[in-house]
Structures are given as C-alpha cells and as structure tokens.
C-alpha positions as CSV (number, residue, x, y, z in Angstrom):
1,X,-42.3,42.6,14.0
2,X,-40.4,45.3,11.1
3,X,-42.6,43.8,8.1
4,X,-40.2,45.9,6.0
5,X,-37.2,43.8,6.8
6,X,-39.1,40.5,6.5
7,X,-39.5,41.7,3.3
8,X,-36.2,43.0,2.6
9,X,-34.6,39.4,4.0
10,X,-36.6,37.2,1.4
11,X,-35.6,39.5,-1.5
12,X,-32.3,40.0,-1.1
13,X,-30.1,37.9,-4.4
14,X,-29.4,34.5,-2.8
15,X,-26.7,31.8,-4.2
16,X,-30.1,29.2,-5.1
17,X,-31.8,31.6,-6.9
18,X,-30.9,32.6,-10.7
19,X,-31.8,36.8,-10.1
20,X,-31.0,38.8,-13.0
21,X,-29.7,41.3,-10.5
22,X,-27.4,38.4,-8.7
23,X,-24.0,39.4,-10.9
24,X,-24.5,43.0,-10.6
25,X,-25.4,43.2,-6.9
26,X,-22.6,41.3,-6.6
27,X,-20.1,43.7,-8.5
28,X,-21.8,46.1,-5.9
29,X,-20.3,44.5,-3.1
30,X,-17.1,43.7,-4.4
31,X,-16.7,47.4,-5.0
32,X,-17.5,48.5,-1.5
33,X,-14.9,45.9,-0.1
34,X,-12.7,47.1,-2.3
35,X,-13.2,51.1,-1.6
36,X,-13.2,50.3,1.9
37,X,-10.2,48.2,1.9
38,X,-8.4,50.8,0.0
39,X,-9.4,53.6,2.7
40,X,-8.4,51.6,5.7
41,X,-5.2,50.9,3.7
42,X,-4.3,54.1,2.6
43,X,-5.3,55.5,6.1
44,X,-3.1,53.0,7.7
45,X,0.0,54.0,5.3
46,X,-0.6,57.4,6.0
47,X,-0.8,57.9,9.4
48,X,2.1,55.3,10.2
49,X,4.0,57.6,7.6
50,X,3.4,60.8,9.3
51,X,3.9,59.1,13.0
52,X,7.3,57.3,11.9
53,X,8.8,60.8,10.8
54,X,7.4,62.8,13.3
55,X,8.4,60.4,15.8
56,X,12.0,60.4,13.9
57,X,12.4,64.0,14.1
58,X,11.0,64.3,17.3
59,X,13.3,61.7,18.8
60,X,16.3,63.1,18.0
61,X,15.4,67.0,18.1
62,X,13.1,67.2,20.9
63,X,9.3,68.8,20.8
64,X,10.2,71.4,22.4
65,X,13.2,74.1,22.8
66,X,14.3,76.5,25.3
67,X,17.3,79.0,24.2
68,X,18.6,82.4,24.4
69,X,16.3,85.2,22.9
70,X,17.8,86.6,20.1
71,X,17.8,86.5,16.5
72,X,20.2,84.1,15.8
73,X,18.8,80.7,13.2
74,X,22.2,78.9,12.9
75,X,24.0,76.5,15.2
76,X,26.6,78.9,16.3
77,X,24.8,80.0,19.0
78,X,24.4,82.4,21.8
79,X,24.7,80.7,25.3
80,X,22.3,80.3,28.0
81,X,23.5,79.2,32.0
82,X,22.5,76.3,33.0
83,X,19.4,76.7,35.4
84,X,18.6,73.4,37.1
85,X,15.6,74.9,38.7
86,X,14.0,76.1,35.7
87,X,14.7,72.4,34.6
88,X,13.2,70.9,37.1
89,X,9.9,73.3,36.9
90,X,9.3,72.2,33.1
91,X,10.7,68.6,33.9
92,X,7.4,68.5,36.7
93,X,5.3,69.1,34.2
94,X,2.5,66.6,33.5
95,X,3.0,66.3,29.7
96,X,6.6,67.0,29.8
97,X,8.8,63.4,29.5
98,X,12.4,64.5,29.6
99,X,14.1,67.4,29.8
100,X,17.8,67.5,28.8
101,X,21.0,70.3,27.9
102,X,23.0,70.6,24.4
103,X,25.2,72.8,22.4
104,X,25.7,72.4,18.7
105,X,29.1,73.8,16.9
106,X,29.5,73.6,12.9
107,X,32.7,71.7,11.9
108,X,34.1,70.7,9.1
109,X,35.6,67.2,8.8
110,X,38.2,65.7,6.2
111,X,39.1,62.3,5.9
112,X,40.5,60.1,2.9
113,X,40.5,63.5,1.0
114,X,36.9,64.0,1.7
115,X,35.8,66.6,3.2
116,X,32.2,66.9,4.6
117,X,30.1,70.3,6.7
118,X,29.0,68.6,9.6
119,X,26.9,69.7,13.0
120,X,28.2,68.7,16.4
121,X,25.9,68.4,19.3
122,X,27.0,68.2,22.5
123,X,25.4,66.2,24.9
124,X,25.5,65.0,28.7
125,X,24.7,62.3,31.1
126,X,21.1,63.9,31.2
127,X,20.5,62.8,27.5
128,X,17.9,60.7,26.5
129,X,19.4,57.3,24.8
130,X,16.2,55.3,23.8
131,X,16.3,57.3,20.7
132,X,19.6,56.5,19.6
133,X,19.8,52.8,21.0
134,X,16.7,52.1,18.6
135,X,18.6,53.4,15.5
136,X,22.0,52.4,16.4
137,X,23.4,50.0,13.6
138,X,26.8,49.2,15.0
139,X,28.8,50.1,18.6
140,X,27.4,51.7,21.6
141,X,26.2,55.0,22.8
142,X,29.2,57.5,24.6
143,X,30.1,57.4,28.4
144,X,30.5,60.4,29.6
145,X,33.3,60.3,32.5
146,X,33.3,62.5,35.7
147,X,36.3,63.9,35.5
148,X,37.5,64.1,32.0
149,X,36.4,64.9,28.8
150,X,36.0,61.8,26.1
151,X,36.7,62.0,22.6
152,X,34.3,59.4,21.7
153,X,31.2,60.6,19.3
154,X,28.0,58.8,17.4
155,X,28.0,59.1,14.0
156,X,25.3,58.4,11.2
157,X,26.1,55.7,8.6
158,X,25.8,58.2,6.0
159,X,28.6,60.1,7.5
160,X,30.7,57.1,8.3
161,X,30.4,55.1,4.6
162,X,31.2,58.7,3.0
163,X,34.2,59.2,5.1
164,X,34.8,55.2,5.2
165,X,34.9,54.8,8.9
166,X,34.0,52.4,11.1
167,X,33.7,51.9,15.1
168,X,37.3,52.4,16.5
169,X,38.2,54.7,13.6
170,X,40.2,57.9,14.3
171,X,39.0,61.3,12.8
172,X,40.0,65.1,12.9
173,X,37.4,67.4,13.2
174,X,37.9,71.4,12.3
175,X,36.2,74.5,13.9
176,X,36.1,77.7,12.9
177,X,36.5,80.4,15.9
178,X,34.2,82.6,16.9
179,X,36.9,85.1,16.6
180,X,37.9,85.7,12.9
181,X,41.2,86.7,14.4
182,X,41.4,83.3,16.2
183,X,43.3,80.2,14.2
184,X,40.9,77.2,13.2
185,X,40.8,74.6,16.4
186,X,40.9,71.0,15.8
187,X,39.6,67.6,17.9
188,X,40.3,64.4,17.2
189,X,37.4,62.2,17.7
190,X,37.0,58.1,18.1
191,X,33.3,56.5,16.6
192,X,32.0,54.5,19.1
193,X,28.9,53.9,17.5
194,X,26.9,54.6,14.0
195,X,23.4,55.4,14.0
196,X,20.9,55.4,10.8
197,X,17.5,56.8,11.3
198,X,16.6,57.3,7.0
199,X,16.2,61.4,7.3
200,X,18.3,63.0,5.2
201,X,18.3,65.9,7.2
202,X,19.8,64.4,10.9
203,X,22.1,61.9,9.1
204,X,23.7,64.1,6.4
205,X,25.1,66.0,9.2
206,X,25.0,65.0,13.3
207,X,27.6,63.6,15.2
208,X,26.8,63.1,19.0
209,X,29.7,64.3,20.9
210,X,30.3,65.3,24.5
211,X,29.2,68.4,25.1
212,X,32.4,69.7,27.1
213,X,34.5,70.0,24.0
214,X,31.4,72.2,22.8
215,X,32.0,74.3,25.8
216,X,35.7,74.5,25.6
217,X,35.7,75.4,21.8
218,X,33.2,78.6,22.5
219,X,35.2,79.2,25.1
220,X,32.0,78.8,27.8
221,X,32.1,78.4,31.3
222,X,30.8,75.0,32.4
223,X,27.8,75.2,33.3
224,X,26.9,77.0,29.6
225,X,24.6,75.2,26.8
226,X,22.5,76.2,23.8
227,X,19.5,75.9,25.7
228,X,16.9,72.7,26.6
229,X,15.2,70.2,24.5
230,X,12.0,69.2,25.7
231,X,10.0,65.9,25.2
232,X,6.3,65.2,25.5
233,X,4.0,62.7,25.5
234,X,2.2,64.0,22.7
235,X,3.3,66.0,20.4
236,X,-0.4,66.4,19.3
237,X,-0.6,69.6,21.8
238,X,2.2,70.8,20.8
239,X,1.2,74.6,20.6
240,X,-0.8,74.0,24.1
241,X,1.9,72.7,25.4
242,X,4.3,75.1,24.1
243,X,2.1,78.2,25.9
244,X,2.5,76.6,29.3
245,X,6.3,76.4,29.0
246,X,6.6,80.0,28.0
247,X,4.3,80.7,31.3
248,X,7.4,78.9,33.2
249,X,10.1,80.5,31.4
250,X,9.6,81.7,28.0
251,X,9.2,85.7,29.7
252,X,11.6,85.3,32.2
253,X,15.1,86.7,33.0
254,X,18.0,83.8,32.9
255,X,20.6,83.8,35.5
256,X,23.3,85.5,32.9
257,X,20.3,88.3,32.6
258,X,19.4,86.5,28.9
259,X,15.9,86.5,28.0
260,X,14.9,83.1,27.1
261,X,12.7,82.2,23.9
262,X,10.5,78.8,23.3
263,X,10.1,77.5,20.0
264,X,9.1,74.5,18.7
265,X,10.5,72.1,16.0
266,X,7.5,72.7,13.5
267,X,8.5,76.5,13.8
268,X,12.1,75.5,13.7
269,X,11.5,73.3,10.2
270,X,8.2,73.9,9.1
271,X,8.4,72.9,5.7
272,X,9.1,69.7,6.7
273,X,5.6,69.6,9.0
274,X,3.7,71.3,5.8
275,X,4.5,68.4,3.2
276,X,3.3,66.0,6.2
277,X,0.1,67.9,6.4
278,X,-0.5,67.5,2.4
279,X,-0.6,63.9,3.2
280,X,-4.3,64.3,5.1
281,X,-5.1,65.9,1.7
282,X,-4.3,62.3,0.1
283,X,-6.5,61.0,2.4
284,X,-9.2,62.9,2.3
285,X,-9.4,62.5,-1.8
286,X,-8.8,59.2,-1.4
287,X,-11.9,58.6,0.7
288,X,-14.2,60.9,-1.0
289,X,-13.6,59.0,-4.4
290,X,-13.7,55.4,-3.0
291,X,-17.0,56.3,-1.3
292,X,-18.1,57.7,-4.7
293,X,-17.5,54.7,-6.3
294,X,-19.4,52.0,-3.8
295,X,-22.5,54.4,-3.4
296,X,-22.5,54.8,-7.4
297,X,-21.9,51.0,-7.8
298,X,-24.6,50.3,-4.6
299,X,-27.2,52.6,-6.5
300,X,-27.0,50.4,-9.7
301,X,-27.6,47.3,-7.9
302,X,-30.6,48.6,-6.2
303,X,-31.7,49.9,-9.6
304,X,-31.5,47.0,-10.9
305,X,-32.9,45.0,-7.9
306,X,-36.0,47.3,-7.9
307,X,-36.8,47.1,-11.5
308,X,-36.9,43.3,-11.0
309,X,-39.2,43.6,-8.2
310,X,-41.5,45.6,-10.1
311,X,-44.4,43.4,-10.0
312,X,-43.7,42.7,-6.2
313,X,-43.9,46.4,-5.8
314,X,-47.6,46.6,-7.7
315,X,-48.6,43.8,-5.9
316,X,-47.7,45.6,-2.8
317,X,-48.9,48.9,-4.0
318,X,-52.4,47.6,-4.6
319,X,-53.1,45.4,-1.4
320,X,-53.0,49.3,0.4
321,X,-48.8,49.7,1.4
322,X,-47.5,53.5,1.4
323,X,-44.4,54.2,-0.4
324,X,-42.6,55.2,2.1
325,X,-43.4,51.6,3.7
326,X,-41.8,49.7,0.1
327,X,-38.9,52.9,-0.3
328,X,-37.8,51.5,3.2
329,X,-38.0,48.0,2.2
330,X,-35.4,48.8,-0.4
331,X,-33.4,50.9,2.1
332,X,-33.1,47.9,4.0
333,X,-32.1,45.6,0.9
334,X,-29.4,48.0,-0.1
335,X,-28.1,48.4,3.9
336,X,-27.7,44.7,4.7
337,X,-25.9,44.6,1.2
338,X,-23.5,47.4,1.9
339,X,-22.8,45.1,5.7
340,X,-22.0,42.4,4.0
341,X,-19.3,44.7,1.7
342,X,-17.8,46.4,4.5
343,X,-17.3,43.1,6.6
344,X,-15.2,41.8,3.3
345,X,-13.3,45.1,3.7
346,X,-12.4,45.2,6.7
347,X,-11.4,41.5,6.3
348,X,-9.0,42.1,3.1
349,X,-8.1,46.1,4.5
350,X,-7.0,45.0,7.6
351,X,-5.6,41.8,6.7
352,X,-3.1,43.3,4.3
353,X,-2.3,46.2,7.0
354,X,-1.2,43.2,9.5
355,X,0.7,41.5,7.4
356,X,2.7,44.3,6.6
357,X,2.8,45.6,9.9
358,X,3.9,42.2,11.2
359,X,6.4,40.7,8.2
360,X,7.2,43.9,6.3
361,X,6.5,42.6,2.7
362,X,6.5,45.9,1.1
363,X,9.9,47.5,0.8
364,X,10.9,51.4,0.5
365,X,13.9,53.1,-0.8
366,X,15.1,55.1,2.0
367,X,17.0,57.4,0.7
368,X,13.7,58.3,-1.0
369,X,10.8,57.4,1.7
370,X,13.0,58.1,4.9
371,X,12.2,54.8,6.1
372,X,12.6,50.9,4.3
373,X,9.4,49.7,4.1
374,X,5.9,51.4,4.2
375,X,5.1,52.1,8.1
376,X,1.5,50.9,9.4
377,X,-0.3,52.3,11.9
378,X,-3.6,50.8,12.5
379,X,-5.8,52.9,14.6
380,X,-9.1,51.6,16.2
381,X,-10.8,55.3,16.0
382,X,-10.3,56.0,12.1
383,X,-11.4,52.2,11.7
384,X,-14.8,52.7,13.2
385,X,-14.9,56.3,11.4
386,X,-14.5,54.7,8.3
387,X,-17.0,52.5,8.4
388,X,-19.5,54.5,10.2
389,X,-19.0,56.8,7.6
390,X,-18.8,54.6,4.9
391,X,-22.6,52.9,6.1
392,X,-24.0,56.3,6.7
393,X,-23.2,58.1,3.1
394,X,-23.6,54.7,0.8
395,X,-27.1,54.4,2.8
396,X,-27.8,58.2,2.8
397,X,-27.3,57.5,-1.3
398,X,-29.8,54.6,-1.4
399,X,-32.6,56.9,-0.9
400,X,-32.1,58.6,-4.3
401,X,-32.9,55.0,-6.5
402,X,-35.8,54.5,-4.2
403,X,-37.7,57.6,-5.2
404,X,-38.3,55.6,-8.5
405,X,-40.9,53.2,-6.0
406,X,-42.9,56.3,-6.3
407,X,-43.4,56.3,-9.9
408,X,-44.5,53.4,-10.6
409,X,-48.5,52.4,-10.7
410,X,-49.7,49.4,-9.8
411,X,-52.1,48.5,-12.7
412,X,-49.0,48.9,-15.2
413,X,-46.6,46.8,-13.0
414,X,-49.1,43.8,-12.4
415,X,-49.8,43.9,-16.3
416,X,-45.8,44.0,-17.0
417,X,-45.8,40.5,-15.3
C-alpha cells in the first residue's frame, strides 16, 4: 500500500468540507483548464493554418519542379522536351503522387476597359483536377480534345468579378512575343469555370488554359513544356525528397541536350514558407506562458494547502515520518489536482476545436486570412505532447513549495494548533 497517497486522497479540498484552501485550489484548477485549453486551441488553429496554405499552395503549384537549367526566375521560360521516361522514373517513386507537364506565358487581358497582368498556364490531359474541382465555385474543369486545340480556360473569381465575367463569357487575351520585332499575338478565350482558393498570390493572376496555345505562342514544337510539377505525399520531406529526384534527373542531360534543374516551391517563394514558420514561434510563446501561469497558480494552492496542513505535518513529523515521505505526500496532492485540471481542458480545448471544425462558427476575412473561417486541425500527437508536458513541468514545479515541509519543526506546528 503507497501510505503517501492514502494520505494525499483524504487531504485533498473536498465539496463537504469548508477548507480555507477550497476557493484558491479551486482557482488553481480553473487556470490549468484554462492554459491548457488555450494551448490545444491555439495549437489546433495553428497547425490547420499552416496545413490549409500549404496544402493551397501546394495543390495548385506542385512540391516539386523539374525545368530547364538556367537562370531564368520569370514565367517566360526556356523550354524543356517532353521525356516520358524520365516521367515515369520520378512518377515510380514511392513518395511521388503525380507527375504532370505545363507551360506558363504572361498576358495581358482587357475587358470593359479594364485591363489586368495575368499568368497563363498551360495544362494537359495528365493534370491533376482534385485540386481545382475542390475550389471550383461555378462551371467545370477544361476538356482537352484529341485533335484540336480548345479555347476554353479556368479562371479565379478574383479575375472574373474584376473583369465582370461569368461562365460562357468571351475574352481576348494579349501576348507579348518573344521577338521584340514580332507584333503582339492575341487568343480569344471562353471561361468554362471559376475557381477561388483565398491566396492572393494564385488568384490575382492564373488562368488554366490548354497548354497547346502555350506551345504555339512560343513557337515550340509539340512535345515542348516548362518543365514537371511534382506531387508528394508529404510535403514534410520535402528536401529528402527533393535530393532523390535530382539523383533521377536533376544532373542529367535532356533529350534537347538541356540540363535540367530541381527546385522546390519553398525555394521558389520562400517568403511565403518563412512567415508560416513564425507561426511555430506563436506557439511556442503561447505554451511557455500558459504553462507559467498554471504551475504559478498550482504552486499557490499547494502553499496554501500546506500551510493548512501544518499541524498534520508536525503530527506526522513527530510520530518518526522523513520529509521526503510528507514532501511526496504533497507531490501527490498537487498531481491528482493538476489531473483533474487537464481533464477539464481537454474537455473545453477540444470541445471548442470540434465545433469549429465541424459547424465553422468562427468566420475569417479572406482577403485578409486566405481562407473564411479559422482552419482546425486536431492532431492526436501534439494532444498527448501537451498534456504530457503540461503534467510533467506543473509537477516538476510542485517540488519547489514542498521544500517549505522541511522547515517546519514539529513542537512549533503542534503548539500552532
């Protein structure tokens, strides 16, 4: 039998007894509940924030991107042949999902005497839809015919409420030649759908178009693109990943003798990837104060709880226990009170993260937050983490209030009674 947590059990504040220490111990819970309901919270927020735009960037740009090896940044760019092989090595990869061709062309595009910059990708049959299918708001994605070349392109809703068009609408676009001794080349597009996915930075200025007019304009041969986009499971190994597709191709000689180069989106855009990464910074001040503020909170209460006890203590002192025997009574009192905080944390935390991850309560500006309400993302791991850790450092804290046991003799606290 643990004698110390007999102990512990029968002097813990109960709701029959009138304990001076009752209201305070109770504060002390209420405050790890709280600070623990704020971590799993804030954790939740952050991490679905960070996964909804990666996953949004990601979606539409691809992990992963193989093109021609040269210095060239913009979207006018060199051309690469086609190498279905090569394809087909990276596609047989086990982290790889998809692997798909495009071109991109700047263009400018006027309509109802507006005028708007605008990037064209060209796309195929081997595209990836599910991207686009979960973000379309009105029409349907292209078709891309055998034998002709369609005039039928996705734009964002940005794009289309600026110009003021709608599916069906009619629209020129304008392309400046590669040649500046070459006249500006016009295409008259049809929207067959509108997409909206809340980043500024993919709906300010992509139109989905079939990439054969992209060909045409550069004047390319057929079987000429930009280069690859690749998608992977997890975007979590991304630079592991990266190193094994630059073993496949990244050194090698194209079939136009082109070197290829591999790059990733974070090395594309990284500022975008550094302001996610300040967000772990939130979190990590965010924790560090809320665990502050139980342990201080869970230290008073055992103060308080041990200066009540005093006599108990003398008593306990004098029939021959060791301190370390009534510190660890203590321990215990503190412990089974910082349980019964965390298991109201968890309750409230997680309850609020499901009902927002289920009915969407709290709404978001998006052209400010890139998304219209705040994303959830509850994940089993950082719950146990938080809790574990929680437990470990409001206990580890307990053991400063108990050295007090230590100080006090037993003669003084039987005559204080």
């Amino acid at each position: 039998m643990n004698t110390e947590l007999y102990i512990a059990k029968q002097i813990l504040p109960h709701k029959d007894t009138a304990n001076i220490s009752k209201p305070i111990v109770n504060i002390a819970i209420i405050a790890i509940a709280l600070g623990l309901a704020v971590m799993l919270i804030a954790v939740s927020v952050i991490v679905g924030f960070k996964s909804t735009i990666s996953e949004q960037i990601f979606g539409f740009s691809s992990h992963i991107e193989i093109v021609n090896f040269d210095a060239n940044t913009s979207f006018e760019s060199l051309p690469i042949h086609t190498d279905k092989k090569l394809i087909q090595n990276v596609a047989n990869e086990e982290f790889v999902t998809h692997v798909q061709i495009y071109a991109t062309k700047p263009a400018i595009v006027k309509v109802h005497g507006t005028a708007r910059g605008i990037i064209v990708k060209g796309i195929d049959n081997s595209y990836n839809w599910e991207f686009i299918e979960n973000h379309l708001v009105a029409g349907e994605k292209i078709s891309f015919p055998q034998d002709t070349t369609t005039d039928n392109v996705i734009i964002s809703k940005i794009l289309a409420n600026l110009l003021q068009l709608s599916v069906g609408d009619k629209f020129t676009t304008s392309f400046v030649p590669n040649d500046s001794n070459k006249k500006v080349r016009k295409r008259s597009f049809i929207v067959t759908g509108i997409y909206e996915t809340h980043l500024n930075e993919i709906d300010d200025r992509f139109i989905l178009a079939d990439i054969r007019h992209i060909q045409d304009l550069n004047n390319w041969e057929p079987n000429q693109c930009s280069g690859y986009e690749v998608f992977l499971k997890d975007y979590k190994h991304l630079d592991t990943d990266k190193e094994r597709i630059e073993e496949i191709c990244g050194f090698d000689i194209s079939p136009d003798v082109q070197r290829l180069r591999v790059e990733t989106l974070q090395e594309k855009t990284p500022q975008i990837f550094d302001w996610l990464s300040l967000l772990d910074m939130n979190a990590w001040l965010i924790i560090a104060l809320m665990i502050l503020v139980a342990g201080m909170n869970m230290i008073t209460g055992l103060l308080v709880i041990i200066l009540e006890k005093t006599t108990m203590i003398g008593i306990l002192k004098a029939l021959g226990a060791q301190n370390v025997s009534i510190r660890k009574i203590f321990v215990y009192v503190g412990s089974m009170l910082i349980t019964k905080g965390l298991f109201w944390g968890n309750v409230v935390g997680l309850g609020l993260c499901f009902i927002q991850l289920f009915f969407h309560p709290f709404t978001l500006d998006p052209t400010v937050y890139f998304m219209s309400y705040v994303p959830i993302k509850i994940n089993i791991l950082y719950i146990i983490m938080l809790n574990v850790g929680t437990f470990i450092l409001t206990s580890a804290m307990l053991i400063l209030p108990s050295i007090l046991i230590t100080k006090i003799s037993p003669s003084e606290a039987i005559r204080f009674d």
